[in-house]
PDB file of N, CA, C and O in Angstrom:
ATOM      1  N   UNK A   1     201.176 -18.635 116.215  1.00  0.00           N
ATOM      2  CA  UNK A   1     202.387 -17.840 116.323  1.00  0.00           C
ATOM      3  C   UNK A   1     202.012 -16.359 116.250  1.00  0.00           C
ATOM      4  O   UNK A   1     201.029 -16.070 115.568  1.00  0.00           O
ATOM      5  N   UNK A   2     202.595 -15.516 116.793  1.00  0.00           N
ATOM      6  CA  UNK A   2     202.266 -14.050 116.967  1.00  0.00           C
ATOM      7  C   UNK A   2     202.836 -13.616 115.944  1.00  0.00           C
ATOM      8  O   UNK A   2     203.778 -14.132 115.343  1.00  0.00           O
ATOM      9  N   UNK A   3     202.265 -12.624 115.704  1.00  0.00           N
ATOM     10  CA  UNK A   3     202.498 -11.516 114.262  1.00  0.00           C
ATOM     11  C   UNK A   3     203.908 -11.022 114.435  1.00  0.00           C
ATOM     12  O   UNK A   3     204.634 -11.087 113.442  1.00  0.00           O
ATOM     13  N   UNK A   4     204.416 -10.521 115.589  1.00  0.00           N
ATOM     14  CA  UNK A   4     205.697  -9.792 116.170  1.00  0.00           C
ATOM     15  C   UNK A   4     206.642 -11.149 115.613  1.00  0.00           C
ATOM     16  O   UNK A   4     207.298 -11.111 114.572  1.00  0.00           O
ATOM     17  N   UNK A   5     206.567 -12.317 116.512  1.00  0.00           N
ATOM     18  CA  UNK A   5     207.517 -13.447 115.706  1.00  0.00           C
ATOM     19  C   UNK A   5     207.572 -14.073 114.683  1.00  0.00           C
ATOM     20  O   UNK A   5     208.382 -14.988 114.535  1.00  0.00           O
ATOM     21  N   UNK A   6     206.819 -13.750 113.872  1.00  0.00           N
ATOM     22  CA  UNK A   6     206.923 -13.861 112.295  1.00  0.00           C
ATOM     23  C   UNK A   6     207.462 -12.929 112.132  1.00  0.00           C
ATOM     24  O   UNK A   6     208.645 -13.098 112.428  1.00  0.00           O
ATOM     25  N   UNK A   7     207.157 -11.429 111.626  1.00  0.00           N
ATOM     26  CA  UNK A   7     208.034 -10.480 111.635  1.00  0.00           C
ATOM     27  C   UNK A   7     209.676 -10.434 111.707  1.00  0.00           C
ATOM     28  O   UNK A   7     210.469 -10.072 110.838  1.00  0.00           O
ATOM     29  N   UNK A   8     209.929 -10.947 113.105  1.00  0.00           N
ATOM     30  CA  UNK A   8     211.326 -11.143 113.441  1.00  0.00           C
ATOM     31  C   UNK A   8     211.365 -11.851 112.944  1.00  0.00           C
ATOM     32  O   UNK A   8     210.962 -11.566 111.816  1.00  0.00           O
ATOM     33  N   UNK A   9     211.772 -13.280 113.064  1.00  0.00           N
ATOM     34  CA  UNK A   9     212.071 -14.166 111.827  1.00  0.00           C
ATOM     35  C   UNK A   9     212.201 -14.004 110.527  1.00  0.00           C
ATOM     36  O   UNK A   9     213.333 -14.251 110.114  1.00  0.00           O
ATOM     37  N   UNK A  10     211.191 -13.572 109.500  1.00  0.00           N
ATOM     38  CA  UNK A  10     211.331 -12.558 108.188  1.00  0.00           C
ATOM     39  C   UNK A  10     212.095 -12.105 108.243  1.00  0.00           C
ATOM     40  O   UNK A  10     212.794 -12.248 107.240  1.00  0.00           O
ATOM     41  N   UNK A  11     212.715 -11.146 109.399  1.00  0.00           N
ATOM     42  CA  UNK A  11     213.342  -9.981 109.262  1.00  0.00           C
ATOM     43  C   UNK A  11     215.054 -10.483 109.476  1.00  0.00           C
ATOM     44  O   UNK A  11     216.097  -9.963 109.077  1.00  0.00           O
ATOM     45  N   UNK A  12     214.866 -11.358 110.050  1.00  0.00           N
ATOM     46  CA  UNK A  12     216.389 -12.173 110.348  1.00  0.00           C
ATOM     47  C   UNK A  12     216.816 -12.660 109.318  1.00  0.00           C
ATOM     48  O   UNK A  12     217.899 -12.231 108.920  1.00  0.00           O
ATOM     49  N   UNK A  13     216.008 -13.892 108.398  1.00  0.00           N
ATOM     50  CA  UNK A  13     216.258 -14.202 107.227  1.00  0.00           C
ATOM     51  C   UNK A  13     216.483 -13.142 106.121  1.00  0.00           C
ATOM     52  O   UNK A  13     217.390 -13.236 105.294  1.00  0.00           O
ATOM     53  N   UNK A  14     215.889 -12.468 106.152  1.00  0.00           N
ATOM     54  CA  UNK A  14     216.044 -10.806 105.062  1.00  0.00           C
ATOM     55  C   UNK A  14     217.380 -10.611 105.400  1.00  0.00           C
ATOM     56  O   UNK A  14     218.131 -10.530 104.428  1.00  0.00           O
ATOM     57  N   UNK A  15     217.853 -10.519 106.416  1.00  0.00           N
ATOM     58  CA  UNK A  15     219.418  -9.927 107.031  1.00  0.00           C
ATOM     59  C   UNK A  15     220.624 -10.910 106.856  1.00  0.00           C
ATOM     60  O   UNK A  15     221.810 -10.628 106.682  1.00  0.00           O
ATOM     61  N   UNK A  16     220.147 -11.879 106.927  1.00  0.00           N
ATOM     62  CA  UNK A  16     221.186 -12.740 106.812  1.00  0.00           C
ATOM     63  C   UNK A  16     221.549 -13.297 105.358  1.00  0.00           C
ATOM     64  O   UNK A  16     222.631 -13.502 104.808  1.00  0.00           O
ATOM     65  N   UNK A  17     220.607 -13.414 105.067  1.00  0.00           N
ATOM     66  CA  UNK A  17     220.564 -13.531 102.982  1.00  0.00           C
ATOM     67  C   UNK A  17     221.259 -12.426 102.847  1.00  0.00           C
ATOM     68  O   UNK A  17     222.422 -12.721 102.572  1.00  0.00           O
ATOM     69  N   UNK A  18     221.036 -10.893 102.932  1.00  0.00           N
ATOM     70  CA  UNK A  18     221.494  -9.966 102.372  1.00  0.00           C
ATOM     71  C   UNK A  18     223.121  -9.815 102.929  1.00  0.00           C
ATOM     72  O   UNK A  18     223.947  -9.208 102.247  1.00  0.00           O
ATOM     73  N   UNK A  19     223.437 -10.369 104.102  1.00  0.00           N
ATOM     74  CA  UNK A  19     224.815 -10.190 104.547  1.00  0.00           C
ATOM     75  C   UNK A  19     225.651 -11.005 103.597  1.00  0.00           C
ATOM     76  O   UNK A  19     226.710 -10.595 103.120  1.00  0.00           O
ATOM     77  N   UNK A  20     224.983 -12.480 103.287  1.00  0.00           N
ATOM     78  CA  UNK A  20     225.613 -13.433 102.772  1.00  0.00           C
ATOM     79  C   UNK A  20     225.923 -13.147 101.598  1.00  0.00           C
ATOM     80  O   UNK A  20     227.048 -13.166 101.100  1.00  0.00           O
ATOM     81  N   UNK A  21     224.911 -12.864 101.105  1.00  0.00           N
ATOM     82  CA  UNK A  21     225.247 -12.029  99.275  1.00  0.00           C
ATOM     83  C   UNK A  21     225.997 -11.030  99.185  1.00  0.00           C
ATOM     84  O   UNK A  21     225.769 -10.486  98.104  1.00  0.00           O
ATOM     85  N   UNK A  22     226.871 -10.433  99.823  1.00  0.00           N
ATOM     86  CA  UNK A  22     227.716  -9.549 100.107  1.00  0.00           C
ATOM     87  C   UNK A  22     228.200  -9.437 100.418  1.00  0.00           C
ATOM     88  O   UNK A  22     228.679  -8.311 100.551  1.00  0.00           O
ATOM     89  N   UNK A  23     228.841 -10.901 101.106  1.00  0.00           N
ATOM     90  CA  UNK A  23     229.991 -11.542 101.308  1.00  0.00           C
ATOM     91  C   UNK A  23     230.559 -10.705 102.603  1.00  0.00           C
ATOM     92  O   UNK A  23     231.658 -10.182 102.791  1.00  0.00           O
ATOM     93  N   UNK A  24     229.716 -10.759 103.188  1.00  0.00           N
ATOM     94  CA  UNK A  24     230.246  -9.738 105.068  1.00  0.00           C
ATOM     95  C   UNK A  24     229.846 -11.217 105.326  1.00  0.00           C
ATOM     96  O   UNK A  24     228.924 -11.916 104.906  1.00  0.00           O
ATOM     97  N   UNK A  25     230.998 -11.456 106.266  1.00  0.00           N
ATOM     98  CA  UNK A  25     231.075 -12.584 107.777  1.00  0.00           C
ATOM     99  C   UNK A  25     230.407 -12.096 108.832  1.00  0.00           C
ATOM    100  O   UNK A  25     230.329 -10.920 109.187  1.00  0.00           O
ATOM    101  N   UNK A  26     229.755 -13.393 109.494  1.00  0.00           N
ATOM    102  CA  UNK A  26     228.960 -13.068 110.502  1.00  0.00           C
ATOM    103  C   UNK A  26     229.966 -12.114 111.465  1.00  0.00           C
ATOM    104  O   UNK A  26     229.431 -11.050 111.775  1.00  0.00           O
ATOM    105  N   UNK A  27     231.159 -12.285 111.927  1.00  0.00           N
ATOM    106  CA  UNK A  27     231.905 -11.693 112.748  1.00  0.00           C
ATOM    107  C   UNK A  27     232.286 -10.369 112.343  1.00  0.00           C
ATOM    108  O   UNK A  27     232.526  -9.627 113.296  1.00  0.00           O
ATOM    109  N   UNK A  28     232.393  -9.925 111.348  1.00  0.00           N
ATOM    110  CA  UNK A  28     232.879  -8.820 110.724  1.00  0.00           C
ATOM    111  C   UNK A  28     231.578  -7.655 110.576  1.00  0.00           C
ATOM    112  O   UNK A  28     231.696  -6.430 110.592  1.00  0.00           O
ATOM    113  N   UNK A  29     230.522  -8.334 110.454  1.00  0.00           N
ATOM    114  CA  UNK A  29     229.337  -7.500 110.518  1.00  0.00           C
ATOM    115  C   UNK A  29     228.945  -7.441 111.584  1.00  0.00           C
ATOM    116  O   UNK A  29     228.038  -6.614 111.683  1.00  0.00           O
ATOM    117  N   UNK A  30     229.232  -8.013 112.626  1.00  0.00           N
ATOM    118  CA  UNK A  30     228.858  -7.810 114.500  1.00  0.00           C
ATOM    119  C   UNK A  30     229.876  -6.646 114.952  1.00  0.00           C
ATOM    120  O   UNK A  30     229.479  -5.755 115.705  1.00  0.00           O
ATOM    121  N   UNK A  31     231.110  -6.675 114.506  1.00  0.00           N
ATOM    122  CA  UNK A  31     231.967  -5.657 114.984  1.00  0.00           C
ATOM    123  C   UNK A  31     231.879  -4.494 114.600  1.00  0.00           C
ATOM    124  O   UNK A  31     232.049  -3.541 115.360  1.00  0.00           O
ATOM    125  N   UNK A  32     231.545  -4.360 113.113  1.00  0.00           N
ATOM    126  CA  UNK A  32     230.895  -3.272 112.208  1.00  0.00           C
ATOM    127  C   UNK A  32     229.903  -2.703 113.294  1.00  0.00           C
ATOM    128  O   UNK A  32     230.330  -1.624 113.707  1.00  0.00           O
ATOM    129  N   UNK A  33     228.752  -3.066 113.873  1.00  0.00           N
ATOM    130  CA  UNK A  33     227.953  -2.275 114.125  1.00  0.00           C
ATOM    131  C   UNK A  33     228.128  -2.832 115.629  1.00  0.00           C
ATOM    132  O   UNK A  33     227.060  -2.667 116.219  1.00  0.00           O
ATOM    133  N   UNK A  34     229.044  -3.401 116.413  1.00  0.00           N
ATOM    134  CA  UNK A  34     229.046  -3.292 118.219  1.00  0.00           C
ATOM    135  C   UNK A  34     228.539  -4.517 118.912  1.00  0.00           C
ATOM    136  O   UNK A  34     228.542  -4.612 120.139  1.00  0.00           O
ATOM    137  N   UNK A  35     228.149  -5.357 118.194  1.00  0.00           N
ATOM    138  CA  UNK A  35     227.522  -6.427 118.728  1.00  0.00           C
ATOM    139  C   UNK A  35     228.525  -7.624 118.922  1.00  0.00           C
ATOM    140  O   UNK A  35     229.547  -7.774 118.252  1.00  0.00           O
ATOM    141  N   UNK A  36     228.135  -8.375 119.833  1.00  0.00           N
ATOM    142  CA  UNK A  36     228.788  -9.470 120.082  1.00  0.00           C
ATOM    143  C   UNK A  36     228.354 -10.851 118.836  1.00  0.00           C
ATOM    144  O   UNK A  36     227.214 -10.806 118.374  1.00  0.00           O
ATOM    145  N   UNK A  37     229.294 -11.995 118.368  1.00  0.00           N
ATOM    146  CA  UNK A  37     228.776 -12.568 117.289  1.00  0.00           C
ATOM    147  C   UNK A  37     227.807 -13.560 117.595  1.00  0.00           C
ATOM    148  O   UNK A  37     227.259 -14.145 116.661  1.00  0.00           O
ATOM    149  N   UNK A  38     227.563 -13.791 118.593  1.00  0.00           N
ATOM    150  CA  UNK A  38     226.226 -14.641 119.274  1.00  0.00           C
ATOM    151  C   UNK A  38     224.879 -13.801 119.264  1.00  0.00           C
ATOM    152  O   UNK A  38     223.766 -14.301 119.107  1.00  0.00           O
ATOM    153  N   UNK A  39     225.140 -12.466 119.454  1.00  0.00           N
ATOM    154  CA  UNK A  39     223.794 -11.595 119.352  1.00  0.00           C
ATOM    155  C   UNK A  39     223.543 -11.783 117.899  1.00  0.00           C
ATOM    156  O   UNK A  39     222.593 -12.441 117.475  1.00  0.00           O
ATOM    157  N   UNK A  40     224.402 -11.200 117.164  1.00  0.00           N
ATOM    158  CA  UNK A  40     224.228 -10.811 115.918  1.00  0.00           C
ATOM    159  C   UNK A  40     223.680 -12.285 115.121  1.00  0.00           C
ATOM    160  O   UNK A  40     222.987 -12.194 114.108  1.00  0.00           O
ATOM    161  N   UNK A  41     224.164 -13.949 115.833  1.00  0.00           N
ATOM    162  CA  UNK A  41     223.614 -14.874 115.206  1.00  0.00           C
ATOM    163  C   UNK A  41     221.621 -14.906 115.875  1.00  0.00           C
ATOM    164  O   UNK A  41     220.628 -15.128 115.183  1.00  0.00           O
ATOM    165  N   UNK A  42     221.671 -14.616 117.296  1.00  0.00           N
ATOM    166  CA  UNK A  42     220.515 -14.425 117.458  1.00  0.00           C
ATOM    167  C   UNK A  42     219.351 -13.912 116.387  1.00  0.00           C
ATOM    168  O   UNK A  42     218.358 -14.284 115.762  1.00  0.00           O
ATOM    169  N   UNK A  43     220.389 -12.561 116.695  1.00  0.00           N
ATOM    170  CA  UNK A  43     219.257 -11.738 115.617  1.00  0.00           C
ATOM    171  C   UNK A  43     218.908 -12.451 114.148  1.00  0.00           C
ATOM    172  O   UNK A  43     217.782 -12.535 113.659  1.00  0.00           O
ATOM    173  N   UNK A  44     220.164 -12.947 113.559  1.00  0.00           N
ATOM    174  CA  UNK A  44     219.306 -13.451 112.046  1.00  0.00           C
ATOM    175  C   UNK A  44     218.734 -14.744 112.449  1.00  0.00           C
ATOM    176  O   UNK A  44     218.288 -15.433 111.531  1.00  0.00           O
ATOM    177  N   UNK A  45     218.638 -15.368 114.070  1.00  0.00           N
ATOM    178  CA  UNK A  45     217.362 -16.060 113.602  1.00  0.00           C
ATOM    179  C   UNK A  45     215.752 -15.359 114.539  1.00  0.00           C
ATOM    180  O   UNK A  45     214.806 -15.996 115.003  1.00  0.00           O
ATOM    181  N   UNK A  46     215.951 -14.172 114.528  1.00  0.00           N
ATOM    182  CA  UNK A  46     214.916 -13.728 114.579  1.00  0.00           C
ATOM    183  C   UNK A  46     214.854 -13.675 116.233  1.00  0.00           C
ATOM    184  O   UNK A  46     213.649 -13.774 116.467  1.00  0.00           O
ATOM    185  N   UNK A  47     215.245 -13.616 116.940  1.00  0.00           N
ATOM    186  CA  UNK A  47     215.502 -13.875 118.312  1.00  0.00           C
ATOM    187  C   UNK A  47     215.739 -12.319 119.051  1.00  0.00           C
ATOM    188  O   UNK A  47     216.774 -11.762 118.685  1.00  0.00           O
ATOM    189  N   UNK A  48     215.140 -11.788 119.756  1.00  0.00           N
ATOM    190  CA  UNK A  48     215.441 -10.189 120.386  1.00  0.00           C
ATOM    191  C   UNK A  48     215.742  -8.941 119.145  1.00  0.00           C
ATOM    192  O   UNK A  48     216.628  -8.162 119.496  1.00  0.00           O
ATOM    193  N   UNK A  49     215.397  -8.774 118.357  1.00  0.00           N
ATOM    194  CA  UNK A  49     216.387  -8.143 117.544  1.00  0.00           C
ATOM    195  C   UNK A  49     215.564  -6.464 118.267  1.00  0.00           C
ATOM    196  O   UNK A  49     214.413  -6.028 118.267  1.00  0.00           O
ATOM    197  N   UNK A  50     216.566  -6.080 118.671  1.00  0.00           N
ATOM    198  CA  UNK A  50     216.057  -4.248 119.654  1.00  0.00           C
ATOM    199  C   UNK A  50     215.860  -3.689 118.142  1.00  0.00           C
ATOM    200  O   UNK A  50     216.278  -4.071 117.049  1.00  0.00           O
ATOM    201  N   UNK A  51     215.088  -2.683 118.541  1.00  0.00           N
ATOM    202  CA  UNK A  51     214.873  -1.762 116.987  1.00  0.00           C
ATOM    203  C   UNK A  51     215.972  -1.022 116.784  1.00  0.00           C
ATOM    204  O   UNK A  51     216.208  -0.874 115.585  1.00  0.00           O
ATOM    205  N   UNK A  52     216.734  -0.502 117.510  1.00  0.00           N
ATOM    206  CA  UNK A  52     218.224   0.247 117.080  1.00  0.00           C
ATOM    207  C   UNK A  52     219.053  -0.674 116.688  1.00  0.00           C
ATOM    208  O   UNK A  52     220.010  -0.347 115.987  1.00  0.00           O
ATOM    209  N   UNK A  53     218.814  -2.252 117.131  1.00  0.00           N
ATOM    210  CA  UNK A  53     219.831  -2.642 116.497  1.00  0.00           C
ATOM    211  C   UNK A  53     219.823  -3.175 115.100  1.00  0.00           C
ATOM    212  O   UNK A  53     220.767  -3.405 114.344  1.00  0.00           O
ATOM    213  N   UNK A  54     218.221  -3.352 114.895  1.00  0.00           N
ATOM    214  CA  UNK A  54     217.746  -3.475 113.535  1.00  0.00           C
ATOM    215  C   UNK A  54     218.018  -2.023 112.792  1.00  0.00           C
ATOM    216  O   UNK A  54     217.512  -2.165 111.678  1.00  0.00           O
ATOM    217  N   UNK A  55     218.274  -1.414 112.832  1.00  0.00           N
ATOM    218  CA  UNK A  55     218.443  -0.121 112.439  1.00  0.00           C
ATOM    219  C   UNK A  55     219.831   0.223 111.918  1.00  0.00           C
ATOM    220  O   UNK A  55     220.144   1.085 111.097  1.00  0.00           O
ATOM    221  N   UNK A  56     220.647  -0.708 112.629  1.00  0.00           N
ATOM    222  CA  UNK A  56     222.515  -0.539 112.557  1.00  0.00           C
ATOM    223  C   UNK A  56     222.535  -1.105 111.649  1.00  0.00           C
ATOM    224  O   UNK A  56     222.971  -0.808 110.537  1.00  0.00           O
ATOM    225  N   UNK A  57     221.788  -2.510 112.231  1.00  0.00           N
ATOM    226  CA  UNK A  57     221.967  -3.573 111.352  1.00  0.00           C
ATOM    227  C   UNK A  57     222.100  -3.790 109.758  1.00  0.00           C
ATOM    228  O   UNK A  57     222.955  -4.368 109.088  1.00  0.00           O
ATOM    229  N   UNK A  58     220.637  -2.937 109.334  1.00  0.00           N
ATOM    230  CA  UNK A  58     220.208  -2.798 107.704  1.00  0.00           C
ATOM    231  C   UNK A  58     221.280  -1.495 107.771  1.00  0.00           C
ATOM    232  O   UNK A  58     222.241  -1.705 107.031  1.00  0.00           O
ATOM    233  N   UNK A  59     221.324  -0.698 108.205  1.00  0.00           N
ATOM    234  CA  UNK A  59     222.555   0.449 107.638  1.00  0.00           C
ATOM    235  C   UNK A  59     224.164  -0.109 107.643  1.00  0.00           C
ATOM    236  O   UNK A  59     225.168   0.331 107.085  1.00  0.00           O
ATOM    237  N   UNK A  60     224.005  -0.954 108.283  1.00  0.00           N
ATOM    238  CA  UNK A  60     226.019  -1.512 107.766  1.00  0.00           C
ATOM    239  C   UNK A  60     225.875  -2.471 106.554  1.00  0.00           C
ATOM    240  O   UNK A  60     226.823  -2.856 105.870  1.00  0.00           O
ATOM    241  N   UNK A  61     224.624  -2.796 106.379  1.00  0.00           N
ATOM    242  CA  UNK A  61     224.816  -3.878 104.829  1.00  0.00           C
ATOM    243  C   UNK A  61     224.217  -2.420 103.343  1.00  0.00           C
ATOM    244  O   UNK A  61     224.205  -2.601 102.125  1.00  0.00           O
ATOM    245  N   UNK A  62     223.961  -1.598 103.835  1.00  0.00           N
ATOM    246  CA  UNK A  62     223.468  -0.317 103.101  1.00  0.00           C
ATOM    247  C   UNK A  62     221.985  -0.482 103.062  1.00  0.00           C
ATOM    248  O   UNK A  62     221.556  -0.322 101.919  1.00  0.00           O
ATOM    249  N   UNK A  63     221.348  -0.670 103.677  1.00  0.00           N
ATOM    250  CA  UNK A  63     220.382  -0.626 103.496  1.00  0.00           C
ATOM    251  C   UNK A  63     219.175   0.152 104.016  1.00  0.00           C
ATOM    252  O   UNK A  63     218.971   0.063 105.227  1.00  0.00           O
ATOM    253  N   UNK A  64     218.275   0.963 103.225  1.00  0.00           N
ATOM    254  CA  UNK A  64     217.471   1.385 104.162  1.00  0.00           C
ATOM    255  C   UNK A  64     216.405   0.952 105.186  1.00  0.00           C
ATOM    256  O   UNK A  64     215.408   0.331 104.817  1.00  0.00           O
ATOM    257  N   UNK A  65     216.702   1.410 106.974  1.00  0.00           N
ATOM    258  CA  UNK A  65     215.745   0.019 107.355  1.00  0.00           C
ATOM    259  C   UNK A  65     214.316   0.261 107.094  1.00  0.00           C
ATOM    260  O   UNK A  65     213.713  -0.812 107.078  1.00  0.00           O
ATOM    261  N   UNK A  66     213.476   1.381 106.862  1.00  0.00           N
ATOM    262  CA  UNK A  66     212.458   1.489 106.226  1.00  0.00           C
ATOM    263  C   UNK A  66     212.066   0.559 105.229  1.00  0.00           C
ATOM    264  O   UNK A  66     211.051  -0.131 105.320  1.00  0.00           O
ATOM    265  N   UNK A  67     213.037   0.530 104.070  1.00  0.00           N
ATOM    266  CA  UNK A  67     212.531  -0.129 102.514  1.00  0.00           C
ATOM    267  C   UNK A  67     212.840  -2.042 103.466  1.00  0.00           C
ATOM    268  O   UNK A  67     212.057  -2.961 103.708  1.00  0.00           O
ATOM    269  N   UNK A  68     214.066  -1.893 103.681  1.00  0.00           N
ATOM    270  CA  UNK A  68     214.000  -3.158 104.472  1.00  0.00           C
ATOM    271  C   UNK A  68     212.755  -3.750 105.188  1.00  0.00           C
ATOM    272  O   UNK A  68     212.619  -4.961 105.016  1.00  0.00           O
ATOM    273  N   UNK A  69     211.679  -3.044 106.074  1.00  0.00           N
ATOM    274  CA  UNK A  69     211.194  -3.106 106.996  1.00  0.00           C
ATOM    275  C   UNK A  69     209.863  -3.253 105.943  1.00  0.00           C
ATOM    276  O   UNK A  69     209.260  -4.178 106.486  1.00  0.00           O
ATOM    277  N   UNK A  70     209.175  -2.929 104.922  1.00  0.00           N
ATOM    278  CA  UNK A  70     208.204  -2.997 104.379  1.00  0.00           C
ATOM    279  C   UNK A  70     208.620  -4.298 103.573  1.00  0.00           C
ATOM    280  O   UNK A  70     207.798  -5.156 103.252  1.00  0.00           O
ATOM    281  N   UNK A  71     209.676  -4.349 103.341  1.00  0.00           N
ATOM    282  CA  UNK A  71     209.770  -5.738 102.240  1.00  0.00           C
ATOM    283  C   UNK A  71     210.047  -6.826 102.883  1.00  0.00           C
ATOM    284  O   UNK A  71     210.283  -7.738 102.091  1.00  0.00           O
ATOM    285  N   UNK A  72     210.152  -7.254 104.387  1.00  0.00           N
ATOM    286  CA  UNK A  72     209.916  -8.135 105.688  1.00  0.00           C
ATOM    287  C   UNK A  72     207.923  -8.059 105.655  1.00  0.00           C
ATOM    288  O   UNK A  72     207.286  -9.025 106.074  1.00  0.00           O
ATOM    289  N   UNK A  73     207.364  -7.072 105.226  1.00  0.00           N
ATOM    290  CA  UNK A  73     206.302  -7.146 105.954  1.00  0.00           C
ATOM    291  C   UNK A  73     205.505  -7.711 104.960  1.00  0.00           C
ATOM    292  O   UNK A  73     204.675  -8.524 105.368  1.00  0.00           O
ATOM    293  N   UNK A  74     205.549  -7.432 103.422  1.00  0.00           N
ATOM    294  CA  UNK A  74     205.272  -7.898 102.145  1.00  0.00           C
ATOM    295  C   UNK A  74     205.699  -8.786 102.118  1.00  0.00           C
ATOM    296  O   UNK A  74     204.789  -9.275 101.449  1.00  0.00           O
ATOM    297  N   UNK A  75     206.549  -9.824 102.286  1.00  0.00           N
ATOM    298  CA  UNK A  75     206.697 -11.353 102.644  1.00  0.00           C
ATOM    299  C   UNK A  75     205.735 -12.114 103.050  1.00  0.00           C
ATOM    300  O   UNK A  75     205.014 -12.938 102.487  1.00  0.00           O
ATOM    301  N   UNK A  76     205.887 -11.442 104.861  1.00  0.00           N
ATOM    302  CA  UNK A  76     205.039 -11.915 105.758  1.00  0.00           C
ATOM    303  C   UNK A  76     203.327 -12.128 105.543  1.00  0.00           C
ATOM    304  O   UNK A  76     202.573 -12.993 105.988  1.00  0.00           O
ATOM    305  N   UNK A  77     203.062 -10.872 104.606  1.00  0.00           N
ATOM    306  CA  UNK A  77     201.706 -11.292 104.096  1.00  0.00           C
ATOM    307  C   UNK A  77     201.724 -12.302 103.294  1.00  0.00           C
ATOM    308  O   UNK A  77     201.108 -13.351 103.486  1.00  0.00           O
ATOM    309  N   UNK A  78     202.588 -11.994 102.134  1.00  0.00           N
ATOM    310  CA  UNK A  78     202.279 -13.171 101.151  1.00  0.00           C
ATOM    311  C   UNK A  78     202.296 -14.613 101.814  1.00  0.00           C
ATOM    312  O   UNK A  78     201.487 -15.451 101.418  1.00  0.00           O
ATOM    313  N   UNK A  79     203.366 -14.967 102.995  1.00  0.00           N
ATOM    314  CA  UNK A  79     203.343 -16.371 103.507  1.00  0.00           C
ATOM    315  C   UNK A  79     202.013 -16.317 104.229  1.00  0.00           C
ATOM    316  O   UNK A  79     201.555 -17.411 104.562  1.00  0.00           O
ATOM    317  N   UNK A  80     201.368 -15.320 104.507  1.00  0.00           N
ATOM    318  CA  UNK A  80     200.027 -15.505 105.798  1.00  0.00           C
ATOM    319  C   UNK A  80     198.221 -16.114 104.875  1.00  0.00           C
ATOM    320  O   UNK A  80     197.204 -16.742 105.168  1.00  0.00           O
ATOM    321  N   UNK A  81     199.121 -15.035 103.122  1.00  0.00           N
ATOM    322  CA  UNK A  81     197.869 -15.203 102.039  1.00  0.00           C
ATOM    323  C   UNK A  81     198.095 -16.864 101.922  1.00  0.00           C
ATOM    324  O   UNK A  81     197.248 -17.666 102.314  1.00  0.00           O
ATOM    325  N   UNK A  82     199.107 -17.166 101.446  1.00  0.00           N
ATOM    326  CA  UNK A  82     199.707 -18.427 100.689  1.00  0.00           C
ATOM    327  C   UNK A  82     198.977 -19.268 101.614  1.00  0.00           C
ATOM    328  O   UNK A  82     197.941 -19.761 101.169  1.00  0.00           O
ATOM    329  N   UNK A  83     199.425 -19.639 103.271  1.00  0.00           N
ATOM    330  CA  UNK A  83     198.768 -20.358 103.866  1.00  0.00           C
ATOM    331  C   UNK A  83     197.227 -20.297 104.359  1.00  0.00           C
ATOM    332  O   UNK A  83     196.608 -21.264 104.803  1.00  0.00           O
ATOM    333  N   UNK A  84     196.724 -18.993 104.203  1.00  0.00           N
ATOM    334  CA  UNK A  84     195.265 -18.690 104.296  1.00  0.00           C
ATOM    335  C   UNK A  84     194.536 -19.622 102.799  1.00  0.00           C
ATOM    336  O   UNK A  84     193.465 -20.216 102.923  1.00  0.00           O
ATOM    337  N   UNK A  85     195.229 -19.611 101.595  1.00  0.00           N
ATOM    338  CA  UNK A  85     194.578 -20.380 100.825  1.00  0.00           C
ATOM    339  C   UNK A  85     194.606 -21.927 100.581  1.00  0.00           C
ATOM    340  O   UNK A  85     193.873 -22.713  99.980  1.00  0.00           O
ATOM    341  N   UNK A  86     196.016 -22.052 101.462  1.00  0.00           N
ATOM    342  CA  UNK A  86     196.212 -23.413 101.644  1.00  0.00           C
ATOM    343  C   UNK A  86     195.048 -24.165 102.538  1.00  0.00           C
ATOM    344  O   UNK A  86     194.657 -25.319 102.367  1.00  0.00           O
ATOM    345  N   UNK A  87     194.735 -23.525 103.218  1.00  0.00           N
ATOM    346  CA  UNK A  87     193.445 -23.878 104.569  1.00  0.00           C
ATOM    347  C   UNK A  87     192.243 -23.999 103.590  1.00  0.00           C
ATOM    348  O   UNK A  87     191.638 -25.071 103.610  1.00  0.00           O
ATOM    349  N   UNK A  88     191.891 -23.186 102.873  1.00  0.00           N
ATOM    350  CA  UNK A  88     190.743 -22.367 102.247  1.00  0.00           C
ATOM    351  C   UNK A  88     190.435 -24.022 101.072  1.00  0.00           C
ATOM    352  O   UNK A  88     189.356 -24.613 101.008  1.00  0.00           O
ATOM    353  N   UNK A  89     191.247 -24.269 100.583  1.00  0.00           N
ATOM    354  CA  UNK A  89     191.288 -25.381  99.693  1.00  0.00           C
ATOM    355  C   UNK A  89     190.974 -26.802  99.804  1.00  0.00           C
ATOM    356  O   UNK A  89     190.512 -27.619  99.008  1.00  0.00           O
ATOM    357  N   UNK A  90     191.528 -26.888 101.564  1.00  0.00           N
ATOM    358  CA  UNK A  90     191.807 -28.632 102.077  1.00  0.00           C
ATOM    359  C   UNK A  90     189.985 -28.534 102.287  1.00  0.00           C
ATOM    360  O   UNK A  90     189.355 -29.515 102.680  1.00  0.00           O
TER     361      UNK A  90
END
């Protein structure tokens, strides 16, 4: 799997946890920032997400997409370490 689609994925799940805990509807947070509610389901599963719209996206739940965007990427390592030692072991 490519580094870019891990990333997205991470980054969908990050978005969609954080919408959910904050009790924004998928529909209500697509209109918030212009999107149709099929994109906006795309995007939290990691599917096209454009960088402006990742950008709307983490700013209508308050978030910064910077701090957002490093704590998608600090995941992504830890799942890449986790399974690098899983290999390392068998």
């Amino acid at each position: 799997m490519r580094l870019f689609d891990t990333i997205s994925r991470q980054m969908g799940r990050e978005l969609q946890q954080r919408r959910k805990a904050g009790g924004v509807e998928l529909l209500a947070l697509a209109r918030r920032i212009g999107v149709s509610r099929n994109t906006l389901w795309r995007w939290e599963r990691g599917r096209g997400i454009p960088l402006e719209g990742f950008a709307w996206w983490a700013q209508a739940l308050g978030l910064a997409p910077g701090d957002l965007l490093a704590e998608t990427l600090r995941r992504v390592r830890e799942q890449q370490n986790g399974a690098a030692e899983a290999t390392d072991t068998e």
